[in-house]
CHARMM-style PDB file with segment names, atoms N, HN, CA, C and O in Angstrom:
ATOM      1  N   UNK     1     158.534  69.144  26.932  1.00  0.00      PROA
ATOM      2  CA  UNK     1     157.929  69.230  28.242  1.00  0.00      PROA
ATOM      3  C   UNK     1     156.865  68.151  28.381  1.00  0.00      PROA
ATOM      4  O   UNK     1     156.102  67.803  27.481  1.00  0.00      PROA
ATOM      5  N   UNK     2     156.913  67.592  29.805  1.00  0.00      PROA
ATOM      6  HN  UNK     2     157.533  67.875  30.536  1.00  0.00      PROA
ATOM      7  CA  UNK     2     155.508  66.769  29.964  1.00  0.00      PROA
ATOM      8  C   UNK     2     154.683  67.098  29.995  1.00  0.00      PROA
ATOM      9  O   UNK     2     154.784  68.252  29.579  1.00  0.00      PROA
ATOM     10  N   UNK     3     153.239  66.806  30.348  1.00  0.00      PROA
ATOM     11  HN  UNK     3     153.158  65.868  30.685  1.00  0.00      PROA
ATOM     12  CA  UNK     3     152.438  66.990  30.705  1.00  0.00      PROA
ATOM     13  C   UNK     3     151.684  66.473  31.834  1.00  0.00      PROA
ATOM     14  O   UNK     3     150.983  65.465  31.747  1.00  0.00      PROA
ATOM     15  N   UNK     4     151.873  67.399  33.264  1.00  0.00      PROA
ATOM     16  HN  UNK     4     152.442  68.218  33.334  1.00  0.00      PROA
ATOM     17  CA  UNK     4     151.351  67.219  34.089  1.00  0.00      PROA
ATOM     18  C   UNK     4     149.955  66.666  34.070  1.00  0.00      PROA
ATOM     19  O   UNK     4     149.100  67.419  33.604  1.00  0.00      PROA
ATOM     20  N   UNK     5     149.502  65.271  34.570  1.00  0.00      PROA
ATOM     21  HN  UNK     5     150.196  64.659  34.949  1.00  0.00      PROA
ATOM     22  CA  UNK     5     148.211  64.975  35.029  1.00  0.00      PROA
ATOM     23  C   UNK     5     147.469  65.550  36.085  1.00  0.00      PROA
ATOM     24  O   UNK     5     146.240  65.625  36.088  1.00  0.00      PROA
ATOM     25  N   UNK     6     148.466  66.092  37.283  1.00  0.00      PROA
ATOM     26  HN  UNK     6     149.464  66.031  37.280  1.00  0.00      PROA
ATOM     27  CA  UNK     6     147.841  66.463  37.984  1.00  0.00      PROA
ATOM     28  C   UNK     6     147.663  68.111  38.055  1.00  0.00      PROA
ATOM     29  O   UNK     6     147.014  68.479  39.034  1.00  0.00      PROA
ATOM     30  N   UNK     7     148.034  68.936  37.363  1.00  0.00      PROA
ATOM     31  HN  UNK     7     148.562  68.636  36.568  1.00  0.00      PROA
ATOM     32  CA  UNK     7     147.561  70.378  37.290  1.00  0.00      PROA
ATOM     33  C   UNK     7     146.713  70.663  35.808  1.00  0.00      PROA
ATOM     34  O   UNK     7     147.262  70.490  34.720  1.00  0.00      PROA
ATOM     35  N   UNK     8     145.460  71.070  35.934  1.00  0.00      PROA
ATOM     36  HN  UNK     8     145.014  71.211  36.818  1.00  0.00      PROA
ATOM     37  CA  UNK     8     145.052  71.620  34.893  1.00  0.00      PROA
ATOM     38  C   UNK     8     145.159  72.997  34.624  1.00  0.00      PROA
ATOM     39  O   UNK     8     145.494  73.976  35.290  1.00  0.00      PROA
ATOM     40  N   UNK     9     144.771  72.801  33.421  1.00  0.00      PROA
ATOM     41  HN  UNK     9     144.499  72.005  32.879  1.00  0.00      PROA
ATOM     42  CA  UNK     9     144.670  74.444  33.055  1.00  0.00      PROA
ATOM     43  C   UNK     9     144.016  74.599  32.119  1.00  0.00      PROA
ATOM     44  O   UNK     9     143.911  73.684  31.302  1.00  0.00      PROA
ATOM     45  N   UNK    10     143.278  75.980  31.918  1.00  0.00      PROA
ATOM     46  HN  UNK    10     143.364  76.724  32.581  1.00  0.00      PROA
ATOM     47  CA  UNK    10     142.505  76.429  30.580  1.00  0.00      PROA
ATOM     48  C   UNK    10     143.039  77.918  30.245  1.00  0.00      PROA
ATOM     49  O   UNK    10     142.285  78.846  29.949  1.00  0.00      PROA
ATOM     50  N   UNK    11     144.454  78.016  30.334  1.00  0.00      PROA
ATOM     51  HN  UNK    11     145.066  77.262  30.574  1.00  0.00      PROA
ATOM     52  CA  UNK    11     144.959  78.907  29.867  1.00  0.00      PROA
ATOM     53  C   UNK    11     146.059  79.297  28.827  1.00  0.00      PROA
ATOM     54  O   UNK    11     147.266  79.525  28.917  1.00  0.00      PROA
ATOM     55  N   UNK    12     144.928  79.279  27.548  1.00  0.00      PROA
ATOM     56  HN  UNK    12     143.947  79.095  27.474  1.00  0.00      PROA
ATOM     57  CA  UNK    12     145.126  78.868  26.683  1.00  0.00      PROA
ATOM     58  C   UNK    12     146.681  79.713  25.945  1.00  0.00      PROA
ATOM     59  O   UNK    12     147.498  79.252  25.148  1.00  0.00      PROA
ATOM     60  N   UNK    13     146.619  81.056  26.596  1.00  0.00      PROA
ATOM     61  HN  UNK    13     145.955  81.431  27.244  1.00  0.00      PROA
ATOM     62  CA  UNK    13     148.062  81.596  25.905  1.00  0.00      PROA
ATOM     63  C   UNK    13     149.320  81.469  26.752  1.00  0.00      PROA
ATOM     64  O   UNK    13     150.214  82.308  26.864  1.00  0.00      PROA
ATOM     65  N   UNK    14     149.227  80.166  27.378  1.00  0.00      PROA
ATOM     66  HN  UNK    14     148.501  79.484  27.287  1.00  0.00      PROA
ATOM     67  CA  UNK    14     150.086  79.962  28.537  1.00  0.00      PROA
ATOM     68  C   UNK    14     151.386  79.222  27.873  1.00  0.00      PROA
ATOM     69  O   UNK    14     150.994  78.190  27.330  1.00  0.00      PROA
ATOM     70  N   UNK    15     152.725  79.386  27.738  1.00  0.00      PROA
ATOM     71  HN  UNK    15     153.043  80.225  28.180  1.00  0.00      PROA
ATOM     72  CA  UNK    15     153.490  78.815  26.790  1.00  0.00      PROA
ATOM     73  C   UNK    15     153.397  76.958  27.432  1.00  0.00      PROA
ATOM     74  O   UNK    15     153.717  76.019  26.703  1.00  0.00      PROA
ATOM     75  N   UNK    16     152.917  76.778  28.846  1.00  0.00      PROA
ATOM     76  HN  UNK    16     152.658  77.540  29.439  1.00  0.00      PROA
ATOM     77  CA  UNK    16     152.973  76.169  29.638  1.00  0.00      PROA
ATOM     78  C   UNK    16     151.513  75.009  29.349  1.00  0.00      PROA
ATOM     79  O   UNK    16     151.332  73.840  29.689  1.00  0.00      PROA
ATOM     80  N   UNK    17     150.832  75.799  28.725  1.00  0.00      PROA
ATOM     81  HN  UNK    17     150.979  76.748  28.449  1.00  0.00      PROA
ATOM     82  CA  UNK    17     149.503  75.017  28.010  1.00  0.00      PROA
ATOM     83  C   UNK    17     149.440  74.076  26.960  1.00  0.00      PROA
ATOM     84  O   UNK    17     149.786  74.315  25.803  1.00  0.00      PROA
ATOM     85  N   UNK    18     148.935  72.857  27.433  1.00  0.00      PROA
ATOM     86  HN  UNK    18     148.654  72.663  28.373  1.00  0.00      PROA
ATOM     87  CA  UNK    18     148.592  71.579  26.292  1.00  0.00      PROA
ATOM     88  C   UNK    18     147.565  70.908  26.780  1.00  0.00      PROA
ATOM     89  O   UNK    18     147.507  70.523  27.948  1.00  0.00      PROA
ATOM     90  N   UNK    19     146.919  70.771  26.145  1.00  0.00      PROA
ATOM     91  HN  UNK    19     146.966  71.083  25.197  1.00  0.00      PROA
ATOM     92  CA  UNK    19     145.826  69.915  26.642  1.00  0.00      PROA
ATOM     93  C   UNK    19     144.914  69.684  27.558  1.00  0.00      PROA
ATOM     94  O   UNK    19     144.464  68.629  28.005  1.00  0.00      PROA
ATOM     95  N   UNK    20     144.533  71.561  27.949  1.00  0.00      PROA
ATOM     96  HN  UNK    20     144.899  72.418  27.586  1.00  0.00      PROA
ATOM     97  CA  UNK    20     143.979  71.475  29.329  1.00  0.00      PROA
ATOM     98  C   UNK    20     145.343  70.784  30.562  1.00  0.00      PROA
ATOM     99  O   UNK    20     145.197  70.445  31.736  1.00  0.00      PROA
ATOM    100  N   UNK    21     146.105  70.781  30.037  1.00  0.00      PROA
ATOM    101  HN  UNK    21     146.224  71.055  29.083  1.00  0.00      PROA
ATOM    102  CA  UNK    21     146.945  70.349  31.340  1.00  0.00      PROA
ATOM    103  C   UNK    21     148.551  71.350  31.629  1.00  0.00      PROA
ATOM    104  O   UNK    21     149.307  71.174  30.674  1.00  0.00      PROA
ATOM    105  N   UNK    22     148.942  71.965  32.326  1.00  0.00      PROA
ATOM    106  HN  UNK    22     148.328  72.108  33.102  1.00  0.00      PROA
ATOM    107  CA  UNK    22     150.584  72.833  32.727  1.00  0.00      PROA
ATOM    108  C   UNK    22     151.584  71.298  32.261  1.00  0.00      PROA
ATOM    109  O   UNK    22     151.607  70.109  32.580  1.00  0.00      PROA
ATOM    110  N   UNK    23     152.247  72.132  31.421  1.00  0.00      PROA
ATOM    111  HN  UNK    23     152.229  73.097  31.162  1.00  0.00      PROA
ATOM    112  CA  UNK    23     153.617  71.586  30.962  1.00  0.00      PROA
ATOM    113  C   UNK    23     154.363  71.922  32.033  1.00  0.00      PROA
ATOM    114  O   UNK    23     155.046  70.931  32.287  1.00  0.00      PROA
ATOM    115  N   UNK    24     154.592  72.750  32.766  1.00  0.00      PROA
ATOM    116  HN  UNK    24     154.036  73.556  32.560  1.00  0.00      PROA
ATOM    117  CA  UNK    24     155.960  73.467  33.856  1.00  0.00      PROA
ATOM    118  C   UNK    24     156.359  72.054  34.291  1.00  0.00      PROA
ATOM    119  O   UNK    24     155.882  70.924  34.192  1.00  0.00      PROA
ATOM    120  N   UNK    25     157.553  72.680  34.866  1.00  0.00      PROA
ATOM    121  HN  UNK    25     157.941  73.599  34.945  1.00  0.00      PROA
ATOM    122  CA  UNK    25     158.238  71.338  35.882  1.00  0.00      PROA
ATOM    123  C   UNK    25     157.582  71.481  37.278  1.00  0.00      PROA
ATOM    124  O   UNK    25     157.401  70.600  38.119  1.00  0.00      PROA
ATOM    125  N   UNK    26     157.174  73.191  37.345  1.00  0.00      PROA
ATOM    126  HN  UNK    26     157.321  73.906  36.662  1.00  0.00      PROA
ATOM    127  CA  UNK    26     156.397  73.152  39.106  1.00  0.00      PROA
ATOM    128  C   UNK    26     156.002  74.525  38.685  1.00  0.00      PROA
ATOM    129  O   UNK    26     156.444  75.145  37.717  1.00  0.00      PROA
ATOM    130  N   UNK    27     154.931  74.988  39.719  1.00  0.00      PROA
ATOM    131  HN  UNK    27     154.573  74.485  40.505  1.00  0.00      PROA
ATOM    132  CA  UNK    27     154.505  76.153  39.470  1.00  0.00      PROA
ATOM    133  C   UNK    27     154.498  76.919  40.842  1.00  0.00      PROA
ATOM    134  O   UNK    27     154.769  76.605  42.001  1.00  0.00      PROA
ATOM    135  N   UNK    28     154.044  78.131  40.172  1.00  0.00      PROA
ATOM    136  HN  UNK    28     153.823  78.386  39.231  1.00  0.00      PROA
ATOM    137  CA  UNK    28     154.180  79.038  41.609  1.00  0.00      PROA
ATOM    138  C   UNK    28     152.835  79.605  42.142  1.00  0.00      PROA
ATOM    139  O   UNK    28     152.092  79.855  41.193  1.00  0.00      PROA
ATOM    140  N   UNK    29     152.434  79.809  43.006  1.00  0.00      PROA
ATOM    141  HN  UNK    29     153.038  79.606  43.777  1.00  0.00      PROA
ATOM    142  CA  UNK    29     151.211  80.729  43.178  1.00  0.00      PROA
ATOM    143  C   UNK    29     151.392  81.398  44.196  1.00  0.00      PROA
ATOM    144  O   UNK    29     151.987  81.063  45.221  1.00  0.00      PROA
ATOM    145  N   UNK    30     150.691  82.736  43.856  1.00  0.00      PROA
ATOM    146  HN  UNK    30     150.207  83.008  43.024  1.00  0.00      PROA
ATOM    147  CA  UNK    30     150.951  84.112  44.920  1.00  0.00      PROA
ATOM    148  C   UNK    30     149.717  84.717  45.625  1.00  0.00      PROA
ATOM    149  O   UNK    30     148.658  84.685  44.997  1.00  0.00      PROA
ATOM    150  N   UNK    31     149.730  85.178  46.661  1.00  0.00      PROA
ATOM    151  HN  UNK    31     150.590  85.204  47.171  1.00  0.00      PROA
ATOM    152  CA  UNK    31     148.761  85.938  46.799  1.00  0.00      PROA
ATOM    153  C   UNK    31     148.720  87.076  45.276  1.00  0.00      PROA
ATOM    154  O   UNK    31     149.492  87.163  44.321  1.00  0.00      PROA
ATOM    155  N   UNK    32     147.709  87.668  45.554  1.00  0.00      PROA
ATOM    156  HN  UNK    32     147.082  87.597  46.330  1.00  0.00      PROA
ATOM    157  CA  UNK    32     147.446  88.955  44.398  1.00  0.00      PROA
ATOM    158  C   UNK    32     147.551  89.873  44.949  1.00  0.00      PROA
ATOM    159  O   UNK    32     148.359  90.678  44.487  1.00  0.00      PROA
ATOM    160  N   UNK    33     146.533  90.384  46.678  1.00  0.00      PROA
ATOM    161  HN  UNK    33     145.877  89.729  47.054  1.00  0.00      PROA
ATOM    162  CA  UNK    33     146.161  91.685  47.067  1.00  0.00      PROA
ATOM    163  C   UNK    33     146.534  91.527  48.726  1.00  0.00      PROA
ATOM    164  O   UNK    33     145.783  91.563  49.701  1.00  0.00      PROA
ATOM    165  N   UNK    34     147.987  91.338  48.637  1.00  0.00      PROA
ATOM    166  HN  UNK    34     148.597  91.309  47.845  1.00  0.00      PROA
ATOM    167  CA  UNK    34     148.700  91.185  50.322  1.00  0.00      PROA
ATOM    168  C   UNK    34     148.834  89.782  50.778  1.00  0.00      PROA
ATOM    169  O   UNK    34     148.836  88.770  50.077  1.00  0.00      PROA
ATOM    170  N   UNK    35     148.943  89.878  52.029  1.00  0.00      PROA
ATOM    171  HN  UNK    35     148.942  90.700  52.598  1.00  0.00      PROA
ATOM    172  CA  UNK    35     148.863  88.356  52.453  1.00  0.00      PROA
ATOM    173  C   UNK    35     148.425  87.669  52.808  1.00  0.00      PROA
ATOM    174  O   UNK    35     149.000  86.874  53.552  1.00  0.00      PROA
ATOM    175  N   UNK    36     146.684  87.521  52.374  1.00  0.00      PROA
ATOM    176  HN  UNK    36     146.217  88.166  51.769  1.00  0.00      PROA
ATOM    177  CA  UNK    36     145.926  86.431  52.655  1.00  0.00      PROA
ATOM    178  C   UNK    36     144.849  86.801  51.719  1.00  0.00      PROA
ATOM    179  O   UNK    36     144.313  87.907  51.650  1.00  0.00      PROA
ATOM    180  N   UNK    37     144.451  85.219  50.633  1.00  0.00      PROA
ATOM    181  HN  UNK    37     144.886  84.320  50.689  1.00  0.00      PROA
ATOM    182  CA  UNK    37     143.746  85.287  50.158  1.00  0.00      PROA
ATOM    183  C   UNK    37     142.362  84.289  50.430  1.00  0.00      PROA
ATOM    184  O   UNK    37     142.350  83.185  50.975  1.00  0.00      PROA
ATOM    185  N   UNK    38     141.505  84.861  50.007  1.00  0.00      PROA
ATOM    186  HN  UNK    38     141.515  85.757  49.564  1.00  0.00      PROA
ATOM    187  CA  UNK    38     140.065  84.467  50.931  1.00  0.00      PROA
ATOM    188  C   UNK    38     139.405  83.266  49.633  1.00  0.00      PROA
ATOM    189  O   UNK    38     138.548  82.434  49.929  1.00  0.00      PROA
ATOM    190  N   UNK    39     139.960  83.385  48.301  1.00  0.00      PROA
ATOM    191  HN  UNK    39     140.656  84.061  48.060  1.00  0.00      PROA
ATOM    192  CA  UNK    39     139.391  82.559  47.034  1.00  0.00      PROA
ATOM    193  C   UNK    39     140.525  82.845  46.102  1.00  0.00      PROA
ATOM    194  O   UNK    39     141.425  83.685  46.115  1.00  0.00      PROA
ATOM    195  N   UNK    40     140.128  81.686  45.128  1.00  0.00      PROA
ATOM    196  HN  UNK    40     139.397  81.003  45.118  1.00  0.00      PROA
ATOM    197  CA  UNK    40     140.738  81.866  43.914  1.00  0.00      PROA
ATOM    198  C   UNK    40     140.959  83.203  42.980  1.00  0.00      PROA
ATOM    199  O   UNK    40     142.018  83.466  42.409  1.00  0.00      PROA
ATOM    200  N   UNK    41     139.958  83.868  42.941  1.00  0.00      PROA
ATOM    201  HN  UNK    41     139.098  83.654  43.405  1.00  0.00      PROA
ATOM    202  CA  UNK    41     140.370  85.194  42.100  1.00  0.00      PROA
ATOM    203  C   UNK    41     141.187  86.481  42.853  1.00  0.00      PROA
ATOM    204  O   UNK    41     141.156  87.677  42.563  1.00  0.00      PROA
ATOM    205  N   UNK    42     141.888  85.818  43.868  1.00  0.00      PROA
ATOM    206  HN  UNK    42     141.913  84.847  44.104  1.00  0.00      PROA
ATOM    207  CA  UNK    42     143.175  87.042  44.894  1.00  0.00      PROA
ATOM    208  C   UNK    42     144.288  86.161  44.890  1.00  0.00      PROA
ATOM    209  O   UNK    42     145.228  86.247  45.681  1.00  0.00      PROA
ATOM    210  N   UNK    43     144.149  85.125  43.795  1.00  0.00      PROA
ATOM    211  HN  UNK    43     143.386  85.055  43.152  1.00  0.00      PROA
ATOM    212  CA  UNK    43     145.861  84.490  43.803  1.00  0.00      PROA
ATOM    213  C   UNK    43     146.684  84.631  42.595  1.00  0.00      PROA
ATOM    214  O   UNK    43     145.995  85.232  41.771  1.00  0.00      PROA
ATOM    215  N   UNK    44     147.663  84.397  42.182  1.00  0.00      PROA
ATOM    216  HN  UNK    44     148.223  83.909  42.851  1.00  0.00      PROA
ATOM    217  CA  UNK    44     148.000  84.762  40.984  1.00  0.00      PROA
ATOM    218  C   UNK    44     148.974  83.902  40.503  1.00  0.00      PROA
ATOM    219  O   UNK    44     149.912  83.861  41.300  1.00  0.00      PROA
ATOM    220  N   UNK    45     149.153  83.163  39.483  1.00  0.00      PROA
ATOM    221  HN  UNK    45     148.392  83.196  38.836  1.00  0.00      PROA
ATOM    222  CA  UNK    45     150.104  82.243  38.802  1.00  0.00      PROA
ATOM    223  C   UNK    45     150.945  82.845  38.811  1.00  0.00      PROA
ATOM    224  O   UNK    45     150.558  84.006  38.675  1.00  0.00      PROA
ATOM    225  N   UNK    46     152.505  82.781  38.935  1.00  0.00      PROA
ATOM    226  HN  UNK    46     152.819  81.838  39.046  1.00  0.00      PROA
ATOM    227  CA  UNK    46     153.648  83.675  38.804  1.00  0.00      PROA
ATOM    228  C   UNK    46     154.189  82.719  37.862  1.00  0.00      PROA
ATOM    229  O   UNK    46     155.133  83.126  37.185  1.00  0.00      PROA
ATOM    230  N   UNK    47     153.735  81.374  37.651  1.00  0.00      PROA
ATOM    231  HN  UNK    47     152.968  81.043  38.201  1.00  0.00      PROA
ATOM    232  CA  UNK    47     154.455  80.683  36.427  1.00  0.00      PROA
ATOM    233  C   UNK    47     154.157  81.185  35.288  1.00  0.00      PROA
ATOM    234  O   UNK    47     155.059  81.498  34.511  1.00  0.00      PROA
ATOM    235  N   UNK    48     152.829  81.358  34.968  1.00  0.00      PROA
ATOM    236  HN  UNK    48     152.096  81.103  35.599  1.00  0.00      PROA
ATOM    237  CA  UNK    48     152.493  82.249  33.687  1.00  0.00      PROA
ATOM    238  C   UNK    48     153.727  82.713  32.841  1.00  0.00      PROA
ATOM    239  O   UNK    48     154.730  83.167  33.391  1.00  0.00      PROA
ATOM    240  N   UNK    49     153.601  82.562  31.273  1.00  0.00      PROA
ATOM    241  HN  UNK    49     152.786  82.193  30.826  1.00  0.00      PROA
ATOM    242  CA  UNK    49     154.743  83.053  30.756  1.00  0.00      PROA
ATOM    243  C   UNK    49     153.656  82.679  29.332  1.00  0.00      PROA
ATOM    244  O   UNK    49     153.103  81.594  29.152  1.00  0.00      PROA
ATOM    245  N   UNK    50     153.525  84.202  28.210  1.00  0.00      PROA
ATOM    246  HN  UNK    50     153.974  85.084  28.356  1.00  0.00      PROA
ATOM    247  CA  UNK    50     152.805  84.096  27.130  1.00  0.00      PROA
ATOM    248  C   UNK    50     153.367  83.239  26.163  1.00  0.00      PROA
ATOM    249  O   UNK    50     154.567  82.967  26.218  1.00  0.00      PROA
ATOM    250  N   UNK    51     152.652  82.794  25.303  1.00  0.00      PROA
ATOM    251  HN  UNK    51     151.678  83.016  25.258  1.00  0.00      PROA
ATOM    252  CA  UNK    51     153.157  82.071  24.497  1.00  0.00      PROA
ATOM    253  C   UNK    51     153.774  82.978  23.346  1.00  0.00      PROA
ATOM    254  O   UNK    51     153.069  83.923  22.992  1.00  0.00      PROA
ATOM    255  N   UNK    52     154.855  82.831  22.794  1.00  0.00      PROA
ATOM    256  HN  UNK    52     155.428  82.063  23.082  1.00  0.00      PROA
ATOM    257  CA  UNK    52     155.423  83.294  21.543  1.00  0.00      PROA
ATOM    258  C   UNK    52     154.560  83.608  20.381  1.00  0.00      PROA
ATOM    259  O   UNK    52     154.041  82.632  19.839  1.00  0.00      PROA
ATOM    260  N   UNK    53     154.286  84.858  19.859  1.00  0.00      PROA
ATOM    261  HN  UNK    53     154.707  85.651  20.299  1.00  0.00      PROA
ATOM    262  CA  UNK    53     152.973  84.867  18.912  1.00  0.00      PROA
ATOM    263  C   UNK    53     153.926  84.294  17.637  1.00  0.00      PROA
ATOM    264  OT1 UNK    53     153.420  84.085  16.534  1.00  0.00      PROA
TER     265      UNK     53
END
C-alpha cells in the first residue's frame, strides 16, 4: 500500500496506519449521531479496520 500524503492519521491500530499517514486507496466518513454533524467528534471513519494482533 502507498502512502497517502494527503490524509493523515494518528491512528495507530489502524491496519491502514504508517507514518502518521492512511495507506487506504480512499476512505469513507460518516456521520456518527444522524444526519448532520456540527464537528469532528459526530463523524466516524467507516474505513477503519484493526490491525491484526
Amino acid at each position: 500500500m502507498n502512502q497517502n500524503q494527503d490524509i493523515k492519521c494518528s491512528v495507530h491500530n489502524c491496519q491502514y496506519y504508517k507514518d502518521n499517514y492512511c495507506t487506504a486507496d480512499r476512505i469513507q466518513v460518516d456521520n456518527q449521531y444522524g444526519s448532520l454533524s456540527n464537528n469532528s467528534d459526530e463523524t466516524i471513519c467507516v474505513t477503519f479496520k484493526p490491525k491484526d494482533s
